[in-house]
C-alpha positions in Angstrom: 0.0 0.0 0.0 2.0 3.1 -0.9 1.6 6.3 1.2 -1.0 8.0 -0.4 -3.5 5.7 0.2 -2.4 5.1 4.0 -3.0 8.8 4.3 -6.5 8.7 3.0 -7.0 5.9 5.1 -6.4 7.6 8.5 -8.0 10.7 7.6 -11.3 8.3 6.7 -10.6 6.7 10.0 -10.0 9.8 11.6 -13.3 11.3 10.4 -15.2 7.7 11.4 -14.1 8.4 14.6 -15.0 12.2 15.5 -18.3 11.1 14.2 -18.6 7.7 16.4 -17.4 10.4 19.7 -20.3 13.1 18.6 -22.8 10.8 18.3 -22.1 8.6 21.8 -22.1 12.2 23.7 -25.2 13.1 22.0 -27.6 11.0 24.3 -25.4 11.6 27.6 -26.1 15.7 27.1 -29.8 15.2 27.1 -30.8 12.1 28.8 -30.9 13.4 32.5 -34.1 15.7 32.0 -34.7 16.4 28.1 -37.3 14.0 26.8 -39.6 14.4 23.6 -38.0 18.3 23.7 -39.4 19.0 27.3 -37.0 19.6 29.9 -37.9 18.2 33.1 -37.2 19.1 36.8 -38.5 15.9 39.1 -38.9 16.8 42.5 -38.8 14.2 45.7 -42.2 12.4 46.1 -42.0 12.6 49.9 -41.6 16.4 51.1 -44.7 18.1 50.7 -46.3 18.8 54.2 -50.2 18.1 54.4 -51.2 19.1 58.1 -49.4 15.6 59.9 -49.0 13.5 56.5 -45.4 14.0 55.2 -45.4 13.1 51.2 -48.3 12.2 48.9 -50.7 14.7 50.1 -52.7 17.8 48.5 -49.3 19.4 48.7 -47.0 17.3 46.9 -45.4 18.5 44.1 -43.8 15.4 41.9 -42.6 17.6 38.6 -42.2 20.6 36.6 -41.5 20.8 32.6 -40.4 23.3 29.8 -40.9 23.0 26.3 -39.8 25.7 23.7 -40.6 26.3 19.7 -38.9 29.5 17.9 -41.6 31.9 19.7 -43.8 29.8 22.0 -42.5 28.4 25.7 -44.5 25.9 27.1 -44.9 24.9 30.9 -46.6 22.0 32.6 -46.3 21.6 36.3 -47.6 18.2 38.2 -49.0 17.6 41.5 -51.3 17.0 43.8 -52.4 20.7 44.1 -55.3 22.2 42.1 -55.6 25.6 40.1 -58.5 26.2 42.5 -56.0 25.6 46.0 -56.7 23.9 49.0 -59.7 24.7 51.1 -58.2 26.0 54.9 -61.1 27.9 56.9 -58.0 29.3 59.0 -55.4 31.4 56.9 -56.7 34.9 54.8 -58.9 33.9 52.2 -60.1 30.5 53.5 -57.9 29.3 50.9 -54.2 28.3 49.8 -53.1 27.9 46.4 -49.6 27.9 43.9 -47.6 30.9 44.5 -46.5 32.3 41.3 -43.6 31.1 39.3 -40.6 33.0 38.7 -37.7 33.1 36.4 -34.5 34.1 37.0 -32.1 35.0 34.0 -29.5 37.5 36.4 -27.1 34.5 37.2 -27.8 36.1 40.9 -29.3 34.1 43.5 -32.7 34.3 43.9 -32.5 37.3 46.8 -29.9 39.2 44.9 -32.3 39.3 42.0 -34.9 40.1 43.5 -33.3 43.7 45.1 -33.0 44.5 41.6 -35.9 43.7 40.4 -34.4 41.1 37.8 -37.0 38.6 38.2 -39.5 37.8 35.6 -42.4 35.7 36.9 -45.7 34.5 36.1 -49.4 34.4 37.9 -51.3 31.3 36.8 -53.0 31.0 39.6 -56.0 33.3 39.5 -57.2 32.7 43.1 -53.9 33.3 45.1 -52.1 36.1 47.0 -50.1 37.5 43.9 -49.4 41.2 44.0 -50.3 42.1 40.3 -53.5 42.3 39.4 -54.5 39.0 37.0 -52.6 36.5 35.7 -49.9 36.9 32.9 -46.0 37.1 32.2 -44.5 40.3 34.0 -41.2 41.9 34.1 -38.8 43.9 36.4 -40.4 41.8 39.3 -40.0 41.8 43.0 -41.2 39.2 45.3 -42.8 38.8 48.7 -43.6 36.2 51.4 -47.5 34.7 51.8 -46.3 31.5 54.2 -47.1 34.5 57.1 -50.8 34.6 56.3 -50.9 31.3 54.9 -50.4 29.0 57.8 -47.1 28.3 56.0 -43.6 27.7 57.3 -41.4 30.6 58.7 -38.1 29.4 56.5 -36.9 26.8 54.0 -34.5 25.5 57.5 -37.9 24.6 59.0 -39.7 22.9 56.2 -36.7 20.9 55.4 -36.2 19.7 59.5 -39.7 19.0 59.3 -40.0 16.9 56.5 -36.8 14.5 57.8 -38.0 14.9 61.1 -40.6 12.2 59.6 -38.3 10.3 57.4 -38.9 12.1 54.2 -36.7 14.0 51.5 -36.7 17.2 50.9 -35.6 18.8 47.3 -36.6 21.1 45.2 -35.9 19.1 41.7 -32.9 19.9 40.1 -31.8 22.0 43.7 -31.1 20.7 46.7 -33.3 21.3 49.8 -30.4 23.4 51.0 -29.1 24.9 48.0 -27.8 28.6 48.6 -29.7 30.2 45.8 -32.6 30.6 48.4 -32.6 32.2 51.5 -32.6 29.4 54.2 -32.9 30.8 57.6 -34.4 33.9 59.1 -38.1 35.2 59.5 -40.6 34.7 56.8 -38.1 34.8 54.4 -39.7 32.3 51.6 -40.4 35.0 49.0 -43.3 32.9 46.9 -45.5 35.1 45.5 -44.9 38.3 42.9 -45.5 41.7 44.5 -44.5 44.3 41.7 -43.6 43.8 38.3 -44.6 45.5 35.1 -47.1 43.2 32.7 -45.2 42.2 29.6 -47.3 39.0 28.3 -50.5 37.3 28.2 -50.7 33.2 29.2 -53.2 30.3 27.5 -54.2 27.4 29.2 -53.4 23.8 27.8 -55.6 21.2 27.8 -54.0 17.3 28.9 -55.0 16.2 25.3 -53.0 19.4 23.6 -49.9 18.6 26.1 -49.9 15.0 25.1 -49.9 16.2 21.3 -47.1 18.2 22.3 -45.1 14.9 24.2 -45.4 15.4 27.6 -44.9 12.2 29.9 -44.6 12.8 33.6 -45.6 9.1 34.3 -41.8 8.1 32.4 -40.5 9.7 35.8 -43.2 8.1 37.9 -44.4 11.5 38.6 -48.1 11.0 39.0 -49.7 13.6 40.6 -53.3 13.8 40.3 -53.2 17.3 38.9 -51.3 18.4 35.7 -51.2 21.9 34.9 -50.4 23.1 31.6 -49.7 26.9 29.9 -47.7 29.0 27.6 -46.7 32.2 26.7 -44.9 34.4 23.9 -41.2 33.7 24.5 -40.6 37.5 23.6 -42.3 38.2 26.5 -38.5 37.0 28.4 -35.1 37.1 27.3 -33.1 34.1 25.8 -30.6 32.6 28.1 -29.8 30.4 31.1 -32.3 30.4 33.9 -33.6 29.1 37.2 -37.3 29.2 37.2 -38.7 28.1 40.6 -42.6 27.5 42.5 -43.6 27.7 46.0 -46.4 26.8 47.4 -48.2 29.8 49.3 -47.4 28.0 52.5 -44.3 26.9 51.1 -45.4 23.6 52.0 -43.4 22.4 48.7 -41.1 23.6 46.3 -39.6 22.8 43.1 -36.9 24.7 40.5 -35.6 23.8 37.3 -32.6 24.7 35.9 -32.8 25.6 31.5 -32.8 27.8 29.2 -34.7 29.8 26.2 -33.2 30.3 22.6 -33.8 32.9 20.5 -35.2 31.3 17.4 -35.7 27.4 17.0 -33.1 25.1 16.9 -31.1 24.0 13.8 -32.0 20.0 13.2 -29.3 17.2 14.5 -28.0 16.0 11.3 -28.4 12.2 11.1 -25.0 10.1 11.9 -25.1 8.8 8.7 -25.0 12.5 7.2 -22.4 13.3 9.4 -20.0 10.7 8.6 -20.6 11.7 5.0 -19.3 15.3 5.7 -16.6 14.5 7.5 -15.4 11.2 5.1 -15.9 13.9 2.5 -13.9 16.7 3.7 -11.2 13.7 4.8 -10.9 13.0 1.0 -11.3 16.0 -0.2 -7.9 16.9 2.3 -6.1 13.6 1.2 -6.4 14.7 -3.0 -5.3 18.1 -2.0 -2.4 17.0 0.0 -1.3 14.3 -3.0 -1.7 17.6 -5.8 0.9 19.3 -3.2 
């Protein structure tokens, strides 16, 4: 074999391999959370604090989702908490419910955001303590604390020593019970609900047959809460990037974050391996013929 061809061999070979190294990393990047193009968060199925029952109760929160198109995001949330909140004759309005949902694109932690007013957040919940008027997207938000007037728990220290207290788990998906980004200690310091922000963005209701069309599957996670929540919203209504989006409950009786991120226009396809190894066996040959003219 002279060396010509032993060249064109090894930069075939060579080319083989990148391809064989792109494609095993492929499912690795995306097989933790990213599913059917929903990212999920899956919380633990034994912290959320019913009156004495510790996991499995009205307050459990088992998983929260994002989905995103070129100018649509889409968010499901389940768990055993209705849009219509928990009947309890003893707090404010004889009633607790979701807190809103915020986003958080700063890099900050949550409080150092929040000072700033670089918080974006959405009210789903038409029935709970939010600040702003009706539901939507907003912008520039702040946040405040509802556990106070919902029989909820002073800090996240205290929810978390309760729920091991009775052999459960605390998390908050893909954070830690105890992660820093929160403020863990102090008094009433579980800022859960939205109390100023500019409106930016209207939100639409999904139905469980239009979030099945779109491939949501809690139940691969054996997340099965008995309430699935589903919305979306114009991704111009928040900026592209890396973000921690998180959701209390009004009495903070449960929490979950997830960590992702918005593009600004739809993702290019993943060529097929087979096309790949054509591009790069090409441009390997292509090399080798220019290298033998030399």
């Amino acid at each position: 074999m002279n060396s010509s061809s032993k060249t064109l061999r090894r930069w075939i070979y060579s080319g083989a391999m990148l391809c064989a190294v792109i494609v095993a990393q492929q499912p690795k990047a995306a097989a933790a959370t990213l599913s059917n193009g929903w990212n999920y968060a899956i919380d633990s199925f034994n912290d959320g604090v019913t009156g004495l029952q510790i996991g499995g109760g009205e307050f459990e929160f088992y998983g929260i989702a994002v989905k995103e198109t070129s100018d649509t995001a889409f968010i499901a949330i389940n768990s055993n908490l209705s849009l219509g909140g928990y009947a309890n004759s003893g707090v404010q309005r004889g009633n607790i419910n979701y807190g809103d949902l915020f986003f958080n694109f700063s890099g900050q932690d949550f409080n150092t955001a929040n000072a700033k007013g670089n918080l974006f957040g959405i009210r789903f919940a038409e029935g709970n303590d939010s600040g702003v008027a009706t539901t939507g997207v907003y912008s520039k938000v702040t946040a405040k604390n509802v556990t106070q007037i919902n029989s909820g728990f002073t800090n996240l220290s205290q929810f978390n020593d309760r729920v091991k207290s009775a052999g459960g788990t605390p998390s908050m998906g893909d954070l830690s019970a105890t992660d820093p980004y929160f403020e863990q200690t102090g008094t009433w310091t579980v800022l859960n609900s939205i109390a100023t922000g500019t409106k930016v963005g209207e939100i639409s209701f999904l139905t469980p047959a239009t979030l099945s069309a779109l491939g949501l599957n809690f139940a691969q996670f054996n997340a099965k809460g008995s309430q699935t929540i589903g919305l979306s919203f114009n991704k111009s209504s928040m900026p592209s990037g890396s973000y921690i989006a998180n959701l209390f409950a009004e009495c903070a009786n449960d929490a979950i974050a997830i960590k992702s991120s918005f593009t600004k226009e739809a993702s290019e396809p993943v060529p097929e391996p087979s096309t790949m190894f054509g591009t790069v066996a090409g441009l390997s040959i292509l090399a080798a013929k220019r290298k033998l003219k030399c």
